[in-house]
C-alpha positions as CSV (number, residue, x, y, z in Angstrom):
1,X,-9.0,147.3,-75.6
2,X,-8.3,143.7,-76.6
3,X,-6.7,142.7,-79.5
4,X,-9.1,140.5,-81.4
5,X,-6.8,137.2,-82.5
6,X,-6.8,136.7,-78.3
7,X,-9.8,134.7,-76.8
8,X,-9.3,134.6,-73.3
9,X,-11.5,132.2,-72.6
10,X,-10.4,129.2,-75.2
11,X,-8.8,126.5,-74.1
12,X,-5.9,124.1,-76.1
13,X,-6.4,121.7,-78.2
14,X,-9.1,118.9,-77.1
15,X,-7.3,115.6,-75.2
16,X,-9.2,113.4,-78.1
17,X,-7.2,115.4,-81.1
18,X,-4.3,115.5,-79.2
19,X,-4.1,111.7,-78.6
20,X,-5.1,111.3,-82.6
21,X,-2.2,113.5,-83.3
22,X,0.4,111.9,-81.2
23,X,-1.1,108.0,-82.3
24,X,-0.6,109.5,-86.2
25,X,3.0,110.3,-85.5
26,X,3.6,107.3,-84.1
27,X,2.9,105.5,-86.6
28,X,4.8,107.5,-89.4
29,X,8.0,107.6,-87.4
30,X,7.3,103.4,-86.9
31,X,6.7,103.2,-91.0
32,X,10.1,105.2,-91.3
33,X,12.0,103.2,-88.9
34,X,10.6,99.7,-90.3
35,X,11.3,100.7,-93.8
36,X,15.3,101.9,-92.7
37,X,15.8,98.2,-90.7
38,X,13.9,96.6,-93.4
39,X,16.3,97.8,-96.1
40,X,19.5,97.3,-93.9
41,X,18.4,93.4,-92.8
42,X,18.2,92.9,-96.6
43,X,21.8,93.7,-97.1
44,X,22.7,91.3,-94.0
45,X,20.8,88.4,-94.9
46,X,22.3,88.6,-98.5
47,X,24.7,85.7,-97.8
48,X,22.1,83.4,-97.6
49,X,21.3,84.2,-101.4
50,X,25.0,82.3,-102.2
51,X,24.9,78.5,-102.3
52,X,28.8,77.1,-101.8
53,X,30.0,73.6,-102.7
54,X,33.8,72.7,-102.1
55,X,34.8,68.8,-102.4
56,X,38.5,67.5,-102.3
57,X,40.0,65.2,-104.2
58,X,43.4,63.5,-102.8
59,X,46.1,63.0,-105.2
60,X,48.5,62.2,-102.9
61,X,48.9,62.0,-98.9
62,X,49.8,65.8,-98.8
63,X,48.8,67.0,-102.3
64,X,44.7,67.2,-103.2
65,X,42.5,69.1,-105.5
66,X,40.3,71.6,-104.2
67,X,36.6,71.8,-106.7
68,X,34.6,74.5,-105.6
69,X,31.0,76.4,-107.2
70,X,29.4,79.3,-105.8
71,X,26.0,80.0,-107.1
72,X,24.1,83.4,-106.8
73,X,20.3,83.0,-105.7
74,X,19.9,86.4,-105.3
75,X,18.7,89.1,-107.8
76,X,21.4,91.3,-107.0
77,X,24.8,91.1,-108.5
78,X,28.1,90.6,-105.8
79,X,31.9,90.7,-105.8
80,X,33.5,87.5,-105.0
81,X,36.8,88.3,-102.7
82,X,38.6,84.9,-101.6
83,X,37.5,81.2,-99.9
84,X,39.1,81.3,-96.7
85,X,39.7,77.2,-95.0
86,X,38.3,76.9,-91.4
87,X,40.2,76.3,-88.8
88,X,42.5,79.1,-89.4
89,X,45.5,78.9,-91.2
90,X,44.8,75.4,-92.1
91,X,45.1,76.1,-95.7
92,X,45.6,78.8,-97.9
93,X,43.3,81.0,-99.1
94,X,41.6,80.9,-102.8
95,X,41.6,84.7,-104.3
96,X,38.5,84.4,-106.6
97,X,40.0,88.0,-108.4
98,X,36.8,89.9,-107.4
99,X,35.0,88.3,-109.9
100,X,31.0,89.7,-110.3
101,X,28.6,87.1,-109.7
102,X,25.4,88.0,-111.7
103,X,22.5,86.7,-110.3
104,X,21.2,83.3,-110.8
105,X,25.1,83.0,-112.4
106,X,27.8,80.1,-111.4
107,X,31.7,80.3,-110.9
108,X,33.6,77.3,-110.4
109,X,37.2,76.5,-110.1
110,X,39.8,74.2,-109.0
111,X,42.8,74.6,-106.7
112,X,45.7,72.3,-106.6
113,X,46.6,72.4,-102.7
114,X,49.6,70.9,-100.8
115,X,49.8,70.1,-97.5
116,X,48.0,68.2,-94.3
117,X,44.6,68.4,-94.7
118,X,42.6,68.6,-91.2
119,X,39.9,66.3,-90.6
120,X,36.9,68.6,-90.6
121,X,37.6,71.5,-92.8
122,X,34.9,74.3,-94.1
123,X,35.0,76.8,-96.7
124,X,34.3,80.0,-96.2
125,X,33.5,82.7,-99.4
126,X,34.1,86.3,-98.5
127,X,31.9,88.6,-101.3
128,X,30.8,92.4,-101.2
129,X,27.0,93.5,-101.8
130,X,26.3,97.1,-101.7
131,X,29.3,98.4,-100.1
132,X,29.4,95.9,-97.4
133,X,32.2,92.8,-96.9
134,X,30.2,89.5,-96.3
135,X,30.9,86.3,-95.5
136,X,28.7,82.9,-96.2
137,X,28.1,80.4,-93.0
138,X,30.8,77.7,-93.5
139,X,30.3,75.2,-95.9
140,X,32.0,71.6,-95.1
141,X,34.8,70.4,-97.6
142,X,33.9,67.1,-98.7
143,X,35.8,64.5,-99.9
C-alpha cells in the first residue's frame, strides 16, 4: 500500500515559478547589497561635506601666520584631528584638539609658523566621522 502524502506521478516545481522565485531573490539580495554600499559610500564621501580655507601671511622672510577655517556642510557632526602641510614635513602640523564640528558650524584659527615656506604648499585636515579617520583633498595655502 502507498502512503498517501507520495504522488508518484507529480513533477517539481513548474520552470515559470521557479524562474519567478529565483528573479525575486535576486532582487532582495541586490536591494540588501545596494542599501550596505549605499550606507558605506556615504561615510567615504563625507570629506567633501568640509570646505578648508588656509591663507599665509609673511611677517618676516622665515616667520608667517598661518589663518585657517574649516566649515561643516554636512548634517552630521565630526572630530577635527590636525592640518597636516603638503609636501611632507614641510611644515609642522596644526593639532586642532579634536574639536566637534557641528554641522553647518565654523572653526577658525591662526598659527604663528617659522621656517622656509615651499612654493606650493596645501593643507590637509584630518577629521573622524562615524568611526572612520578621514582626510579632505588638499586645499592650496594662499598667500
Amino acid at each position: 500500500m502507498r502512503h498517501p502524502l507520495i504522488n508518484i506521478g507529480r513533477k517539481g516545481l513548474s520552470p515559470l515559478l521557479a524562474t519567478a522565485i529565483l528573479i525575486s531573490a535576486t532582487i532582495a539580495g541586490g536591494a540588501i547589497l545596494y542599501q550596505y554600499f549605499a550606507k558605506s559610500l556615504s561615510m567615504y564621501t563625507a570629506g567633501s561635506s568640509i570646505e578648508v580655507t588656509v591663507s599665509a601671511v609673511y611677517l618676516s622672510s622665515d616667520r608667517y601666520l598661518l589663518y585657517y577655517s574649516i566649515t561643516s556642510r554636512g548634517d552630521q557632526p565630526v572630530n577635527l584631528s590636525h592640518i597636516y602641510f603638503l609636501p611632507n614635513g614641510s611644515l609642522p602640523q596644526i593639532s586642532l584638539g579634536n574639536k566637534t564640528l557641528l554641522p553647518g558650524g565654523r572653526i577658525t584659527g591662526v598659527q604663528e609658523l617659522t621656517g622656509q615656506m615651499p612654493s606650493s604648499l596645501y593643507a590637509v585636515v584630518v577629521y573622524y566621522y562615524g568611526g572612520s579617520r578621514i582626510e579632505t583633498k588638499p586645499v592650496e595655502v594662499t598667500s
